[in-house]
N, CA, C and O atoms as CSV, one atom per row, in Angstrom:
chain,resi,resn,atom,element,x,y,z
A,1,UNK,N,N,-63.195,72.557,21.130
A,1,UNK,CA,C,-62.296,72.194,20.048
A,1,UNK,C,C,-61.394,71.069,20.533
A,1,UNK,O,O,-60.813,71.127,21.616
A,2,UNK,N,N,-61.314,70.208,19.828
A,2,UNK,CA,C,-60.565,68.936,19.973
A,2,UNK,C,C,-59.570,68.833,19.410
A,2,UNK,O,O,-59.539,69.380,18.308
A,3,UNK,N,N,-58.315,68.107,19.878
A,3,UNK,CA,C,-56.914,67.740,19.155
A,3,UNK,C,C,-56.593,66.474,18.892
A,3,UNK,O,O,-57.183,65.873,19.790
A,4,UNK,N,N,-56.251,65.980,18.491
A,4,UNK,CA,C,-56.038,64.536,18.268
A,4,UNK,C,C,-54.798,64.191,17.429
A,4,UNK,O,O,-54.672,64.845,16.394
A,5,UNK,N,N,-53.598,63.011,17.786
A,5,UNK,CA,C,-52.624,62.618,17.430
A,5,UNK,C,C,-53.016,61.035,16.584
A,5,UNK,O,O,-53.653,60.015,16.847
A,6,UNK,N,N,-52.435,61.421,15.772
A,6,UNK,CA,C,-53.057,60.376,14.825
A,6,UNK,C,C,-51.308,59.217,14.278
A,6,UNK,O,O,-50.489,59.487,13.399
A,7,UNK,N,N,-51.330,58.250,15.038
A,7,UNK,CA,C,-50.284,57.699,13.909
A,7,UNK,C,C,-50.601,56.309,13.744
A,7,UNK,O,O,-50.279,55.395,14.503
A,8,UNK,N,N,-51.311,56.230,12.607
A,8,UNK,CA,C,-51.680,55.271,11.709
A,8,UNK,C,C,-51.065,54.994,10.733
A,8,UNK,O,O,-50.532,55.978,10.220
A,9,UNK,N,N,-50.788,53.473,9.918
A,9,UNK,CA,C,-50.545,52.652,8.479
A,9,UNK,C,C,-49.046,53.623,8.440
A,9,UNK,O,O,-48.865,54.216,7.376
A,10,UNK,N,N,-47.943,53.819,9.569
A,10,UNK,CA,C,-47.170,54.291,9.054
A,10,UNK,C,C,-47.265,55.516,8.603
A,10,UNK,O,O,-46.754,55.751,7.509
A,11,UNK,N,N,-47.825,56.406,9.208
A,11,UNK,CA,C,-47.950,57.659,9.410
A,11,UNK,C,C,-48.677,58.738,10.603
A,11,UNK,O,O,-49.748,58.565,11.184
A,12,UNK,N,N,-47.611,60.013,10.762
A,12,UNK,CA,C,-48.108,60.258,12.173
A,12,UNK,C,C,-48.412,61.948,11.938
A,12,UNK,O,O,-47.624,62.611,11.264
A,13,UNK,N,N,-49.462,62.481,12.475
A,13,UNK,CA,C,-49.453,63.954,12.173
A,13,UNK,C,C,-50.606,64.260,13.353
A,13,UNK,O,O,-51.488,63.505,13.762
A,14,UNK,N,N,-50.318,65.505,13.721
A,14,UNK,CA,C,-51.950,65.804,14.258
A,14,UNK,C,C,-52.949,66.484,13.930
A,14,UNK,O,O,-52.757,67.188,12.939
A,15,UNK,N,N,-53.863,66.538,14.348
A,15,UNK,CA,C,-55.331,67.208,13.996
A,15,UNK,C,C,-56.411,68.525,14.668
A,15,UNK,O,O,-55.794,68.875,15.674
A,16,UNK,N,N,-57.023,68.936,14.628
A,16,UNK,CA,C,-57.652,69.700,15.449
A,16,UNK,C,C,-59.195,69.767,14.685
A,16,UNK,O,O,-59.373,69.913,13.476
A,17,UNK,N,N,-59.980,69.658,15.464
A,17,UNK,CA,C,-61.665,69.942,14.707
A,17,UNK,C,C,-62.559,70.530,15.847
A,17,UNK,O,O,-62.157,70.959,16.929
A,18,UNK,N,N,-63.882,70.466,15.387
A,18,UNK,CA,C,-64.629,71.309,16.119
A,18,UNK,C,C,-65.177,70.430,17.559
A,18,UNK,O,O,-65.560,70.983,18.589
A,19,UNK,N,N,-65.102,68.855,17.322
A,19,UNK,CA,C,-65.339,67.929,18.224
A,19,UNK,C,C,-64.482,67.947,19.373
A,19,UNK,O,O,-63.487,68.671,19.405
A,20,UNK,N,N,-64.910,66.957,20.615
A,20,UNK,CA,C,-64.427,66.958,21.564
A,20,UNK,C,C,-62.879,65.753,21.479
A,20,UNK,O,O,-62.816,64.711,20.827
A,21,UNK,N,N,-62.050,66.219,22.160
A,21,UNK,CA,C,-61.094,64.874,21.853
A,21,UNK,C,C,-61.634,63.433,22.142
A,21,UNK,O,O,-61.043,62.486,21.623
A,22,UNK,N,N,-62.581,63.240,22.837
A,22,UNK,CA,C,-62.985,61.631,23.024
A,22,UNK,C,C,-64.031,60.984,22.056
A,22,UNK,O,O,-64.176,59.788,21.804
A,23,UNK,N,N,-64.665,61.965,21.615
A,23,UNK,CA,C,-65.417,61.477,20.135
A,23,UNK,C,C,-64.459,61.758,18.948
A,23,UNK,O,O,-64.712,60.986,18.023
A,24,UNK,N,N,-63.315,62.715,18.634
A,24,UNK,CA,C,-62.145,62.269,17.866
A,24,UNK,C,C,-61.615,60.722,18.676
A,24,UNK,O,O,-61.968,59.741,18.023
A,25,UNK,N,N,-60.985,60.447,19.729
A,25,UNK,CA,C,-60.562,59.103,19.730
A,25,UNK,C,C,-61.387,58.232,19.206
A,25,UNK,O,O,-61.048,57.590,18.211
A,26,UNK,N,N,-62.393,58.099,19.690
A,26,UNK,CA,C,-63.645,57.161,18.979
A,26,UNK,C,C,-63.323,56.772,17.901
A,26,UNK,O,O,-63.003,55.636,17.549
A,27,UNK,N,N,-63.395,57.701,17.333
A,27,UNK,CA,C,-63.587,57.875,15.317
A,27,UNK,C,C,-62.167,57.480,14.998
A,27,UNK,O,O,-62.002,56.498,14.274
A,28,UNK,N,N,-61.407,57.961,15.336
A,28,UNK,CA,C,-59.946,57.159,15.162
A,28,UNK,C,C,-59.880,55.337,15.615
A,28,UNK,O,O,-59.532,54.478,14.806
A,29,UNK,N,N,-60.375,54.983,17.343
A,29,UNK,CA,C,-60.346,53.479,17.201
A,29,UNK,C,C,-61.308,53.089,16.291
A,29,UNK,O,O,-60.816,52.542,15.304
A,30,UNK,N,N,-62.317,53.168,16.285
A,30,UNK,CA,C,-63.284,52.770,14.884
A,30,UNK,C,C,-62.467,52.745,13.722
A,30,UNK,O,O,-62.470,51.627,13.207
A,31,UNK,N,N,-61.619,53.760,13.002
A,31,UNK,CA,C,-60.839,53.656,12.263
A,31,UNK,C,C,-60.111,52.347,12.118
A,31,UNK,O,O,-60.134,51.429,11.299
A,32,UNK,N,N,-59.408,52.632,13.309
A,32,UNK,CA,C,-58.110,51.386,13.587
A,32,UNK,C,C,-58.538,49.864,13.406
A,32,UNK,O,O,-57.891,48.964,12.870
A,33,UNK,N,N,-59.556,49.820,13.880
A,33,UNK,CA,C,-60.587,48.253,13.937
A,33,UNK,C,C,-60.669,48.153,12.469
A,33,UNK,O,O,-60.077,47.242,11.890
A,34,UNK,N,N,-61.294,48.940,11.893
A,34,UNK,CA,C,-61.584,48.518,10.507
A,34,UNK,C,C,-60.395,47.863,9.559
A,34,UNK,O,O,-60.237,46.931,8.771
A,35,UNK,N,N,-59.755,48.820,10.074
A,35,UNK,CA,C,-58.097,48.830,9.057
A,35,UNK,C,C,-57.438,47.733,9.308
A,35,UNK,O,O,-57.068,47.046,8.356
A,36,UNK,N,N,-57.099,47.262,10.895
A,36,UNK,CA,C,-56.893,46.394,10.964
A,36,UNK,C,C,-57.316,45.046,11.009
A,36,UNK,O,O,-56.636,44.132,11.475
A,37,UNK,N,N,-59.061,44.867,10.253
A,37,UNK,CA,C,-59.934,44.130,10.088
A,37,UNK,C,C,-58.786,43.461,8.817
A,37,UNK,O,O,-58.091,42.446,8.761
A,38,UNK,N,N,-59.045,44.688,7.848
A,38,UNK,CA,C,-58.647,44.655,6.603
A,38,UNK,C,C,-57.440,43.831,6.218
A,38,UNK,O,O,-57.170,42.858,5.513
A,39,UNK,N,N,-56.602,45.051,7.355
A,39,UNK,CA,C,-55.389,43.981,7.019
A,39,UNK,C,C,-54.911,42.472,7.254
A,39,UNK,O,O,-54.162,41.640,6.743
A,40,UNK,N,N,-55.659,42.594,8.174
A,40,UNK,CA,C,-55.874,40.727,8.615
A,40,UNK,C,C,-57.257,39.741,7.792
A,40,UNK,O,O,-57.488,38.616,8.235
A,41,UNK,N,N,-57.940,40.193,6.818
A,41,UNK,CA,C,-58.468,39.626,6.277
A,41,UNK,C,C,-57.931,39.300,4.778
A,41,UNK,O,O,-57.873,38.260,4.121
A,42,UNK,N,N,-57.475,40.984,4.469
A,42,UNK,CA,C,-57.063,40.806,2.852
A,42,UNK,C,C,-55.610,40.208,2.611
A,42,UNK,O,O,-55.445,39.501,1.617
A,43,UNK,N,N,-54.328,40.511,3.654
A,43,UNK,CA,C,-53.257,40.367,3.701
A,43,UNK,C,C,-52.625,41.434,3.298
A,43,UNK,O,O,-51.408,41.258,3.248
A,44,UNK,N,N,-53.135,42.923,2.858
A,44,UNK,CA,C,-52.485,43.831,2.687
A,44,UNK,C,C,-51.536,44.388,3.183
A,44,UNK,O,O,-51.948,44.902,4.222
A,45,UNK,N,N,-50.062,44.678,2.998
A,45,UNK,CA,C,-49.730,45.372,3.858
A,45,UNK,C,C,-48.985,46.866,3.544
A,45,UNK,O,O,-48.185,47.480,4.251
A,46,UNK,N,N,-49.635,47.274,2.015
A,46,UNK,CA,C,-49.103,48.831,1.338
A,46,UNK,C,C,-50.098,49.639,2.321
A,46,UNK,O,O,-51.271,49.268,2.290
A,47,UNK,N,N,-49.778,50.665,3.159
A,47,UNK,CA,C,-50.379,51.502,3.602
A,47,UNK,C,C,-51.859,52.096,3.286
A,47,UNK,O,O,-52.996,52.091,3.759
A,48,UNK,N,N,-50.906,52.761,1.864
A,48,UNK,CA,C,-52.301,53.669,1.299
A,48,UNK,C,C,-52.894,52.231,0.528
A,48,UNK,O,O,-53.510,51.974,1.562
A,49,UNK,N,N,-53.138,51.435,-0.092
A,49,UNK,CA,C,-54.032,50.383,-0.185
A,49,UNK,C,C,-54.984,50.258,0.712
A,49,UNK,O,O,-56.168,50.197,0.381
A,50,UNK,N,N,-54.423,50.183,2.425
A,50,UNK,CA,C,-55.021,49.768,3.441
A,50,UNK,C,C,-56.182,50.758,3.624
A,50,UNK,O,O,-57.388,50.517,3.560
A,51,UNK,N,N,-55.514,52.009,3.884
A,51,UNK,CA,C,-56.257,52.893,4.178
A,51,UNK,C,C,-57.584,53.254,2.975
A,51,UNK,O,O,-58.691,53.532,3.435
A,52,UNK,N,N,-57.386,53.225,1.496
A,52,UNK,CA,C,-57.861,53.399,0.364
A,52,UNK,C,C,-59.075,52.408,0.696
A,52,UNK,O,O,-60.223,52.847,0.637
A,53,UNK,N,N,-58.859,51.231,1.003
A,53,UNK,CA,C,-60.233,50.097,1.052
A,53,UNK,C,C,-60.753,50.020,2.591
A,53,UNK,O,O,-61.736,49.318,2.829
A,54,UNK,N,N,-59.993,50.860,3.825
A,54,UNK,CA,C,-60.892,51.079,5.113
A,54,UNK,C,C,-61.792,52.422,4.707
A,54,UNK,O,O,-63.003,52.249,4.573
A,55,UNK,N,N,-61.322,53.551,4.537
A,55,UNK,CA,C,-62.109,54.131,3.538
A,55,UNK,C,C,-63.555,53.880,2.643
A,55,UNK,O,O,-64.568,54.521,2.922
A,56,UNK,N,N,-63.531,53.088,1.773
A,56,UNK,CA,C,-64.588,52.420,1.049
A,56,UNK,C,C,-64.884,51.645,1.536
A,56,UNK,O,O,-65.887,51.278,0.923
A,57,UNK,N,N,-64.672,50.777,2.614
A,57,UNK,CA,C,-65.337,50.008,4.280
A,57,UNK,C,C,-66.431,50.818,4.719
A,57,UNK,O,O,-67.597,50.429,4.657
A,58,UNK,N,N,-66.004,52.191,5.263
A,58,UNK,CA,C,-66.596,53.098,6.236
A,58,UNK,C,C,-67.699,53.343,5.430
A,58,UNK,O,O,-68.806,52.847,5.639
A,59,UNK,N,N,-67.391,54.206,4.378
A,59,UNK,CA,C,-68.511,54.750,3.755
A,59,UNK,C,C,-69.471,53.676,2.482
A,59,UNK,O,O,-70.095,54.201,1.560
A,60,UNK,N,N,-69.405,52.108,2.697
A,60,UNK,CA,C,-70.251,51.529,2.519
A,60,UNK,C,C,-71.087,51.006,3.520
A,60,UNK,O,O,-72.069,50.306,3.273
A,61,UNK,N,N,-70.672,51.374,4.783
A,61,UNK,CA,C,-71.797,51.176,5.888
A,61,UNK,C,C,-72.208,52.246,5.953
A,61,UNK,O,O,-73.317,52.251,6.488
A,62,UNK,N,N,-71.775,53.449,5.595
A,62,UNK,CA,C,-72.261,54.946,5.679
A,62,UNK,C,C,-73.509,55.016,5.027
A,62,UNK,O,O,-74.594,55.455,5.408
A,63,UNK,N,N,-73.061,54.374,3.720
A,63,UNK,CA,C,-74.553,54.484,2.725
A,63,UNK,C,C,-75.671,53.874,2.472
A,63,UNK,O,O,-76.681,54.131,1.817
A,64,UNK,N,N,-75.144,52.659,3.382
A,64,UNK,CA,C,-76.531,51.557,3.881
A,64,UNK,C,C,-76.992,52.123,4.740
A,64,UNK,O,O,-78.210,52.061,4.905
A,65,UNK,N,N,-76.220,52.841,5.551
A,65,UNK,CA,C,-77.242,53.429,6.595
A,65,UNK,C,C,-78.228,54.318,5.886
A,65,UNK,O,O,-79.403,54.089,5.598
A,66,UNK,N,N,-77.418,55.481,5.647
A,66,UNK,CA,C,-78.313,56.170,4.850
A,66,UNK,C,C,-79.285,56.032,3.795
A,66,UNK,O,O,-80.069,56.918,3.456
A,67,UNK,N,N,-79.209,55.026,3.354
A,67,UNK,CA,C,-79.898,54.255,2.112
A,67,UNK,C,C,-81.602,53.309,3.345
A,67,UNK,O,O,-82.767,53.016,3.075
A,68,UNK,N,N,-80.933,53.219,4.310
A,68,UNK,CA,C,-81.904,52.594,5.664
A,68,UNK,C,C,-82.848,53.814,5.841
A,68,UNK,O,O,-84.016,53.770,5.456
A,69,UNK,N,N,-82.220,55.073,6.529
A,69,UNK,CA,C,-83.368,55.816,6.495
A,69,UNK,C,C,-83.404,56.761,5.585
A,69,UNK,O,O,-83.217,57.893,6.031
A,70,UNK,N,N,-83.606,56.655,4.300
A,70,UNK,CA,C,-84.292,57.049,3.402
A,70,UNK,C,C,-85.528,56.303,3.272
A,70,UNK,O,O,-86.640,56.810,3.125
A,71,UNK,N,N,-85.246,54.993,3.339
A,71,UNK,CA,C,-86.049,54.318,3.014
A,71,UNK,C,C,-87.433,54.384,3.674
A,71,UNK,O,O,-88.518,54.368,3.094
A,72,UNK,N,N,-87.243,54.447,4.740
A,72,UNK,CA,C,-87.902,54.247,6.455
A,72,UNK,C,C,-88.803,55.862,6.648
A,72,UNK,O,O,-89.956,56.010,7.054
A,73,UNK,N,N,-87.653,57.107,6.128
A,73,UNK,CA,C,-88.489,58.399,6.114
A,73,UNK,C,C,-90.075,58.549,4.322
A,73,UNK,O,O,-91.141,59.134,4.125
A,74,UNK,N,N,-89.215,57.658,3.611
A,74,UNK,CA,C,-89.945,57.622,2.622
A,74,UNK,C,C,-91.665,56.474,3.268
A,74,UNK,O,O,-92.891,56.520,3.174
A,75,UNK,N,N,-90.916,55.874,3.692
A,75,UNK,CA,C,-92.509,54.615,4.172
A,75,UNK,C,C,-93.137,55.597,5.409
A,75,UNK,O,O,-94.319,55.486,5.735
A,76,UNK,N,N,-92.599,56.169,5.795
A,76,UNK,CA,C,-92.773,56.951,6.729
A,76,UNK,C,C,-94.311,58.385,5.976
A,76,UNK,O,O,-95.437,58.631,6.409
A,77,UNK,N,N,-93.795,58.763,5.174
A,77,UNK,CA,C,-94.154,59.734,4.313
A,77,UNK,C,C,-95.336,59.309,3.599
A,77,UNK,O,O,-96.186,60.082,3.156
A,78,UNK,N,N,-95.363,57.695,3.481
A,78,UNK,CA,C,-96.138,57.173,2.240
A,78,UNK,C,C,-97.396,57.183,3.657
A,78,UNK,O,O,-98.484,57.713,3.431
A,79,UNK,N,N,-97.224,56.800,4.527
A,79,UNK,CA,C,-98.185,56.194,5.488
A,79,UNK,C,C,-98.465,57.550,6.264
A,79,UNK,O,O,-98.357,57.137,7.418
A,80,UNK,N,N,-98.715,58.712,6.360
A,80,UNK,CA,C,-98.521,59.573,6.664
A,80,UNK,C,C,-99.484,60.601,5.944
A,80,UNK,O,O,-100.053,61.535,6.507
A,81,UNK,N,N,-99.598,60.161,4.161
A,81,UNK,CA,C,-100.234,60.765,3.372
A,81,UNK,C,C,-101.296,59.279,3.209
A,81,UNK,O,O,-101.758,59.140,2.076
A,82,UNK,N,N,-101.487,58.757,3.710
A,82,UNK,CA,C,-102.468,57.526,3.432
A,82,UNK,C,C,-103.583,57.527,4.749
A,82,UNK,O,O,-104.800,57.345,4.741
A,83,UNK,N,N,-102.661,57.802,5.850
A,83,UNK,CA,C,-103.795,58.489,7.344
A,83,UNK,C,C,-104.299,59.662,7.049
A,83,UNK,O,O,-105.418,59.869,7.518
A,84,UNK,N,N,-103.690,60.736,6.235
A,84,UNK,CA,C,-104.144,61.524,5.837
A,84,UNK,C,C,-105.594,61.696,4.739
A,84,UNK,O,O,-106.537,62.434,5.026
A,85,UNK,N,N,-105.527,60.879,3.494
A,85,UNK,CA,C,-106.421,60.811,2.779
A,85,UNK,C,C,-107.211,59.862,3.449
A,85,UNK,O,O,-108.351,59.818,2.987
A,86,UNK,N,N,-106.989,59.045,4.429
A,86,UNK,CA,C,-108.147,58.069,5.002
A,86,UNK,C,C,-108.930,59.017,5.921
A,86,UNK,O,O,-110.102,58.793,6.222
A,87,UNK,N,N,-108.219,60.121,6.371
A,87,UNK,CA,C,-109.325,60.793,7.486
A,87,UNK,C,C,-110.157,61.855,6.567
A,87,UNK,O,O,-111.309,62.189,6.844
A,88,UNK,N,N,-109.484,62.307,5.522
A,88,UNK,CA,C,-110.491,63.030,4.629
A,88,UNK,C,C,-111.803,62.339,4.257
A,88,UNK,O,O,-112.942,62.800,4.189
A,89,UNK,N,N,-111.331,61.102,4.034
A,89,UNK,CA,C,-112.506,60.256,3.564
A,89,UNK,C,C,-113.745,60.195,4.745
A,89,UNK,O,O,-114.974,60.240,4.699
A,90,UNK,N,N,-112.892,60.087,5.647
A,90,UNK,CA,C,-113.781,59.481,7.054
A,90,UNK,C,C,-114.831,61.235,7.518
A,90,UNK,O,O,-115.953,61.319,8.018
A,91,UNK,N,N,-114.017,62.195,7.153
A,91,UNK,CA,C,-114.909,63.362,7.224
A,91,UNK,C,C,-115.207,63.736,6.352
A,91,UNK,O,O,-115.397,64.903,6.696
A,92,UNK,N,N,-115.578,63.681,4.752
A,92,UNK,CA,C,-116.465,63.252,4.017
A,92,UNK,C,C,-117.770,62.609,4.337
A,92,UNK,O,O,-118.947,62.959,4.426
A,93,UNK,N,N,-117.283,61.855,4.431
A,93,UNK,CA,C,-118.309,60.383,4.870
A,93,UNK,C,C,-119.700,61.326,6.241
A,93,UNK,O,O,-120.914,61.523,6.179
A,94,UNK,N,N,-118.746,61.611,7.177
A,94,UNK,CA,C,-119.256,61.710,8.152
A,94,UNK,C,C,-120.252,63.033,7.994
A,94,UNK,O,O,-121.391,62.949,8.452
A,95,UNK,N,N,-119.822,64.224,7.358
A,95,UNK,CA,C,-120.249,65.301,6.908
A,95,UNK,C,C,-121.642,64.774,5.640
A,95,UNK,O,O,-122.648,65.483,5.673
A,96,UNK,N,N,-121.637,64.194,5.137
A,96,UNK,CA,C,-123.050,63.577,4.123
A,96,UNK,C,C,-123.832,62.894,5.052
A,96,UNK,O,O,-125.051,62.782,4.918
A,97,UNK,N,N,-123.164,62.403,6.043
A,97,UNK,CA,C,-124.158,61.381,6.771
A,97,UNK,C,C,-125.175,62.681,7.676
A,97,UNK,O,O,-126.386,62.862,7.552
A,98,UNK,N,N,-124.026,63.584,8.741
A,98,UNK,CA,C,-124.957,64.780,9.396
A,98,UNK,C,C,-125.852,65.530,7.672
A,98,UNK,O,O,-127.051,65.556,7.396
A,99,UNK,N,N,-125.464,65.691,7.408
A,99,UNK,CA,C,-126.069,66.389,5.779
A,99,UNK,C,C,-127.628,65.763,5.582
A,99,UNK,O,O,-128.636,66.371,5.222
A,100,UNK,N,N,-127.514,64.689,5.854
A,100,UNK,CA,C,-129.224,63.989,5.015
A,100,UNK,C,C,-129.901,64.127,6.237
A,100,UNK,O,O,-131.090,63.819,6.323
């Protein structure tokens, strides 16, 4: 179980989860990078704004990812059932040929 002190955008509290504290830090500087991507790109400087669009940052790389392997388990799946019906064919084939 992990603890973690969090004081970000003007606010400070702490945390506890099932992770270790150095993969909580992680996830917090990852946080911080983004946010402060943000704020130095957009000029924001209302807190919850900041945080509201690092937020919808994170989880639009979240869903490309995920949107990546869907994609990848689906081509995955397609080619998978295509080796499949090609070897049926091929023992078909092979079974008529011993047959005659």
């Amino acid at each position: 179980m992990g603890a973690l002190k969090i004081d970000l955008l003007g606010t400070s509290f702490a945390i506890q989860a099932k992770e270790d504290d150095e993969y909580l830090k992680r996830l917090l500087n990852y946080y911080k990078k983004i946010s402060d991507e943000i704020e130095n790109t957009s000029g924001l400087k209302n807190p919850l704004q900041t945080a509201i669009l690092t937020g919808l940052m994170i989880c639009d790389e979240l869903y490309k990812e995920k949107s990546k392997i869907a994609k990848y388990t689906k081509t995955n799946i397609d080619s998978n059932e295509e080796a499949e019906r090609l070897t049926l064919e091929m023992i078909q084939k092979i079974d008529k040929a011993l047959g005659q």
